[in-house]
C-alpha positions in Angstrom: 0.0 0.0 0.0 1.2 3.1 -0.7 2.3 5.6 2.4 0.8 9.4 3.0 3.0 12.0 3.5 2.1 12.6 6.3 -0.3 11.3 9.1 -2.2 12.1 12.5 -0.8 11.5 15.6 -0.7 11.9 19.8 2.2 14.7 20.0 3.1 15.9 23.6 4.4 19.2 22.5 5.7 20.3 26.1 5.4 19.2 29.7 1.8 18.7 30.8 0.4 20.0 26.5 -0.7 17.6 24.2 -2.6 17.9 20.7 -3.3 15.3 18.0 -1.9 16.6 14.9 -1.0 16.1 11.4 2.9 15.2 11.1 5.3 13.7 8.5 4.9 10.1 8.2 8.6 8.5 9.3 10.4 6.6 6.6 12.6 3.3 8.1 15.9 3.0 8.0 18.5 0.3 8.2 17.4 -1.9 10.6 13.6 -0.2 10.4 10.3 -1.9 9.8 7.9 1.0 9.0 4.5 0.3 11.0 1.0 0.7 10.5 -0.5 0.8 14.3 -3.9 -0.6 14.3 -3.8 -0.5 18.7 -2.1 1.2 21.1 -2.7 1.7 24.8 -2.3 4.1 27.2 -0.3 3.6 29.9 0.6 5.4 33.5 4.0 6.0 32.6 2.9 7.9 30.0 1.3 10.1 32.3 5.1 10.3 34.1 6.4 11.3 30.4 3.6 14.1 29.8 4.8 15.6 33.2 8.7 15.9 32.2 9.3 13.4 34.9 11.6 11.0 31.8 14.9 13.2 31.3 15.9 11.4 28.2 12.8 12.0 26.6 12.6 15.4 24.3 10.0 17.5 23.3 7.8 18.3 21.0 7.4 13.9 20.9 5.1 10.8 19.9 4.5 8.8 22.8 3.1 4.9 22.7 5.3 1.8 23.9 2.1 -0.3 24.4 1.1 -1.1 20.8 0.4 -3.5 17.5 0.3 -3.4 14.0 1.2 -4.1 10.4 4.7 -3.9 8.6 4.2 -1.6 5.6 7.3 -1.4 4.7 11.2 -2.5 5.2 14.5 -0.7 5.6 17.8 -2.2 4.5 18.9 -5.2 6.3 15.0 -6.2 8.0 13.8 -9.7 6.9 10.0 -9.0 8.3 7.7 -8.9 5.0 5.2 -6.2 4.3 2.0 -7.5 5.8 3.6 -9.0 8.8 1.4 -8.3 12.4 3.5 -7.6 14.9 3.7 -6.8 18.5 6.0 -4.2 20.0 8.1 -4.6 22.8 9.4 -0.6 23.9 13.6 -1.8 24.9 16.0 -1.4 22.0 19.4 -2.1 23.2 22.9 -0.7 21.6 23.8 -4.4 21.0 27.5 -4.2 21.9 27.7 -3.1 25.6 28.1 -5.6 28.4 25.0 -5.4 29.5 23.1 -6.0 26.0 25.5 -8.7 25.4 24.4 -10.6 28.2 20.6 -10.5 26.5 19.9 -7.7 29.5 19.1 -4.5 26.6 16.6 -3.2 29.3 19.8 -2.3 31.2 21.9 -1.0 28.2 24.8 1.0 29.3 24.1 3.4 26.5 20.8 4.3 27.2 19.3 7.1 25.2 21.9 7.2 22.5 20.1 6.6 19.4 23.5 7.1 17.7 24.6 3.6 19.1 21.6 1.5 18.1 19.8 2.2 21.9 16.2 3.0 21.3 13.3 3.2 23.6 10.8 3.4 21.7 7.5 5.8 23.1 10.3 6.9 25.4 13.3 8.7 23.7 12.4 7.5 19.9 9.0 8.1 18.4 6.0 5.7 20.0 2.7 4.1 18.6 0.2 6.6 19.2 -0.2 7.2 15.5 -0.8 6.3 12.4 2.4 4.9 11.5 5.8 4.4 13.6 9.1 3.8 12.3 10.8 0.8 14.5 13.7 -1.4 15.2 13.0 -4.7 14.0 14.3 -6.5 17.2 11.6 -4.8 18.6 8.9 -6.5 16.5 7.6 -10.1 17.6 5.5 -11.4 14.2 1.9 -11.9 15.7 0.8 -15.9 16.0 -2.3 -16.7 14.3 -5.1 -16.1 16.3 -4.0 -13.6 18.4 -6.0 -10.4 17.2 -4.1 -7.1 16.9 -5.8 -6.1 20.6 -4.1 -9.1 22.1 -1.2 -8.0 20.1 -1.0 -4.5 21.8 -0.2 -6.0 25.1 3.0 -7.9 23.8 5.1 -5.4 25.9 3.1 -5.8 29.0 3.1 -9.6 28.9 6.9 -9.6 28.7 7.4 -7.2 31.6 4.4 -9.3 34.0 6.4 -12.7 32.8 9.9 -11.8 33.3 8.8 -10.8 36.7 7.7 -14.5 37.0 11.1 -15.7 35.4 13.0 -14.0 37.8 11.0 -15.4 41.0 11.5 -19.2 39.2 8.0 -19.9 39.8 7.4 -23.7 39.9 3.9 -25.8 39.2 2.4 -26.1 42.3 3.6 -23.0 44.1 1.1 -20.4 45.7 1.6 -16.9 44.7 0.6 -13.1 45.8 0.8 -10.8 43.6 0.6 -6.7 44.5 -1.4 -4.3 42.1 -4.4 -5.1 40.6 -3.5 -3.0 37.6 -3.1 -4.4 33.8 0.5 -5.6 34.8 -0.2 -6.7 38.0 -3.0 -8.9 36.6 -1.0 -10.0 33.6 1.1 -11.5 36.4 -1.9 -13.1 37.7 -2.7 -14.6 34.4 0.5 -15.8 33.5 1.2 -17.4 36.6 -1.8 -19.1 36.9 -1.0 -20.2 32.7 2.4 -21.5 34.0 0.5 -23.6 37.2 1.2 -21.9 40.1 -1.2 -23.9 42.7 -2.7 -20.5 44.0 -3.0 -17.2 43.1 -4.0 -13.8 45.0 -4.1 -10.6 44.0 -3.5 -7.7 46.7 -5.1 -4.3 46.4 -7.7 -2.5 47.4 -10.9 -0.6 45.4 -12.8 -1.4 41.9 -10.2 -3.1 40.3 -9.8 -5.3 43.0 -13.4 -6.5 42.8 -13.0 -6.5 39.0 -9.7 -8.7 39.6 -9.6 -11.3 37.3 -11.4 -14.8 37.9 -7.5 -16.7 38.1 -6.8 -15.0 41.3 -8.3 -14.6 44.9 -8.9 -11.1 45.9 -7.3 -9.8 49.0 -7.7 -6.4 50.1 -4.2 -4.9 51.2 -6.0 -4.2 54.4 -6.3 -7.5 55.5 -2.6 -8.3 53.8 -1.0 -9.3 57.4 -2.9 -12.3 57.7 -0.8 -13.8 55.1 2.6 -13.0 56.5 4.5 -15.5 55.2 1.8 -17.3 53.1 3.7 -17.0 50.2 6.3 -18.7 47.6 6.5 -16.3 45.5 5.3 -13.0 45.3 5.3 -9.9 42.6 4.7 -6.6 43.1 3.7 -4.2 40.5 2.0 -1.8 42.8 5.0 0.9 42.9 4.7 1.8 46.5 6.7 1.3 49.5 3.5 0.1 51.0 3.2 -2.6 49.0 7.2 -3.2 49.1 6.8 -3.9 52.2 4.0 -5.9 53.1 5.6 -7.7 49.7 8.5 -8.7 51.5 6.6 -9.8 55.0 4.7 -12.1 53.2 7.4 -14.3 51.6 7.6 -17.4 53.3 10.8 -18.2 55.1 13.1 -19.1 52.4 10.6 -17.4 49.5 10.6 -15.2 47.0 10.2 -11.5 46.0 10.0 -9.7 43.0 9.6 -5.9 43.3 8.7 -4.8 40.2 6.3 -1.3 40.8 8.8 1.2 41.3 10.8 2.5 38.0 10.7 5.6 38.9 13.1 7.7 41.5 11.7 8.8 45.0 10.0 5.5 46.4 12.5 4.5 49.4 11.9 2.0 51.7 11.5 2.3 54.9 10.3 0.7 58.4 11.7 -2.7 57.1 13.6 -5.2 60.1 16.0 -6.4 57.6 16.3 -9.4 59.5 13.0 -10.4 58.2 15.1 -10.9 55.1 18.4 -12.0 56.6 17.3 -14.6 59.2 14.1 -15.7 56.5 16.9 -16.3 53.6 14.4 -14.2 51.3 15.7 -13.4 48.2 14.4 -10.0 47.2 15.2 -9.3 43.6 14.2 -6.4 41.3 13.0 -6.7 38.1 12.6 -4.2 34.8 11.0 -4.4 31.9 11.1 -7.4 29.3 14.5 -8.5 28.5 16.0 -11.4 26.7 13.2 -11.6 23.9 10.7 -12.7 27.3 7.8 -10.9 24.9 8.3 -13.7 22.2 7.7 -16.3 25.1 5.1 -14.6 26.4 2.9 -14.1 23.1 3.6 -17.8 22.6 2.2 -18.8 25.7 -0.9 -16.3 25.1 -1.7 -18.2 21.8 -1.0 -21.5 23.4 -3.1 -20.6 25.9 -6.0 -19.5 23.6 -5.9 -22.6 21.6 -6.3 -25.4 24.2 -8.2 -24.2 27.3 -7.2 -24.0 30.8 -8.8 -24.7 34.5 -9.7 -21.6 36.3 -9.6 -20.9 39.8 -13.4 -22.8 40.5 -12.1 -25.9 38.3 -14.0 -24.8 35.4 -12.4 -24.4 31.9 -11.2 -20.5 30.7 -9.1 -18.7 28.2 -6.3 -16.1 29.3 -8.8 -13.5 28.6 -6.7 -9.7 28.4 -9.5 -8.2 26.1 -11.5 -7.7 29.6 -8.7 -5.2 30.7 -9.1 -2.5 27.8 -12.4 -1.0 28.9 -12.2 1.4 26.6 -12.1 2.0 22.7 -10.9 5.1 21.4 -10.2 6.6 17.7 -7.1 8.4 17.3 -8.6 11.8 16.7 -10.2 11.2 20.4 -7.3 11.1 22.6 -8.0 13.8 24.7 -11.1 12.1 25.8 -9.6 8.6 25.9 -6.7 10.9 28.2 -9.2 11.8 30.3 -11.1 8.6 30.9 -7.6 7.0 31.9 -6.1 9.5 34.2 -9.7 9.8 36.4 -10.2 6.2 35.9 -13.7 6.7 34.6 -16.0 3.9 34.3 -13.1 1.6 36.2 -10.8 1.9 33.5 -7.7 -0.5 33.2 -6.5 0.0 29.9 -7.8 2.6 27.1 -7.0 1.3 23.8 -6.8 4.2 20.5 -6.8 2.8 16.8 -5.3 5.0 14.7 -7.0 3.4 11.4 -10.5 3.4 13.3 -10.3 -0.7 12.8 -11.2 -2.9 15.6 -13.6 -6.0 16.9 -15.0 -5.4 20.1 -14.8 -8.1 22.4 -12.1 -10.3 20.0 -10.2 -13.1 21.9 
């Protein structure tokens, strides 16, 4: 198909100012897949990126790191066919430091330098909210068949919720809390429920707690001490020192715990006998982002998953549902109000998914 000039798209034009506005399309270059995005989500940190809170990120700029779509077309040196779906993961390592050597490009020692290969994409390179987006191809996971291009958009968020699980080396069997009923918290859920942990609760408190999904108890963090030391393994994607705490205390002795929540600066923890990790030999490990190509496992699993059925929490059968965590549908040209119904949570929103091409199925699996 042939490509527009130029094309609409979210553009944060300075600290707390966006518009949605007509922009040159991008053109890929080596090592480029140019994208066609047919769903992208908003996400919190994109509220952190709005308020100038992300140093490395410049304006005027296209935000989006949760997102799907369709290769258009190819730069030099990118095998991925025009008419390829893909899913987005947002980390773009240099390739050549330490770090990205060991498969660990989330922690890239030459972060922000687009010069040296290092792209985060939504972050300090041009993101998904719009109608096309120039991107890395290590970026882009081709979509299995049968997952839809709303299942697609969640490619980066499935990677970050199963890393998390990765790093705790959850094993069949084991009973698991996770912290933060949010979309990652409950993609944690999901997943280890997918992978058969024996139990699963989900800790929080308010609507999206009682909207939890049907995989996991809910357990208000009110009532959380009743549990000290319930747990294997637990996850925490609620990014509070709250929650890192009342995390930690309820690791069995010789558990786990993943802290996952807090990427941004300012969260310290506090009012924590460190002898509740010493003398319990509780491994407390932290965990970023989706590393090591975790959002290739993870769409695997989601189509694996979608194809032969699994037991939910009463013993019936159930499919890793995520559509039920967008809530809302958006065109492009209606960001402001899609904005708006994410950052007041109207309705109990989750996840607000925009389509640029105004193309989608409600309620696809």
């Amino acid at each position: 198909m042939s490509v527009p000039p130029r094309m609409r798209a979210v553009v944060f034009e300075r600290p707390g100012e966006f518009t949605v506005t007509d922009v040159p399309t991008p053109r890929p270059g080596r090592g480029e897949a140019l994208v066609r995005v047919r769903a992208a989500m908003v996400c919190a940190t994109d509220q952190k990126i709005l308020a100038g809170k992300f140093p490395a990120t410049t304006f005027p700029h296209v935000p989006g790191h949760e997102f799907s779509g369709e290769v258009i077309a190819a730069g030099e040196g990118v095998a991925l066919a025009p008419g390829t779906r893909v899913g987005v993961e947002a980390h773009v390592g240099c390739g050549t430091c330490d770090r990205c050597r060991e498969g660990m490009y989330t922690l890239c020692l030459n972060y922000g330098k687009r010069e040296t290969g290092h792209a985060h994409i939504g972050f300090t390179v041009p993101g998904g909210l719009a109608e096309y987006v120039a991107v890395p191809s290590t970026a882009l996971h081709p979509l299995p068949d049968g997952i839809s291009y709303d299942l697609g958009a969640w490619t980066d968020n499935l990677g970050v919720a199963l890393w998390a699980l990765e790093r705790g080396r959850l094993k069949a069997g084991e009973r698991v809390f996770v912290f933060g009923p949010g979309a990652i918290g409950q993609c944690a859920a999901k997943l280890a429920w997918a992978l058969g942990a024996g139990e699963v609760y989900l800790v929080g408190h308010g609507r999206r707690l009682d909207d939890s999904c049907d995989v996991a108890e809910p357990v208000d963090d009110s009532l959380i001490q009743n549990f000290a030391g319930a747990a294997d393994l637990v996850v925490e994607f609620a990014g509070t020192a709250d929650a890192a705490r009342q995390a930690i205390v309820t690791a069995r002795r010789g558990g786990r715990v993943v802290l996952g929540g807090a990427t941004g600066r300012g969260t310290e923890l506090n009012g924590l006998d460190l002898s509740t990790i010493v003398r319990g030999n509780i491994d407390v490990l932290g965990s970023l982002a989706n590393p090591k190509g975790v959002s290739g496992r993870a769409l695997a699993l989601l189509a694996k998953r979608n194809e032969e059925q699994f037991r939910s929490r009463n013993d019936a059968t159930g499919l890793l549902f995520l559509n039920g965590l967008v809530t809302h549908h958006f065109a492009l040209n209606q960001f402001a109000e899609a904005w708006q119904t994410f950052v007041e949570r109207r309705d109990g929103a989750i996840r607000v998914m925009l389509h640029p091409t105004g193309e989608w199925t409600e309620h696809e699996v």
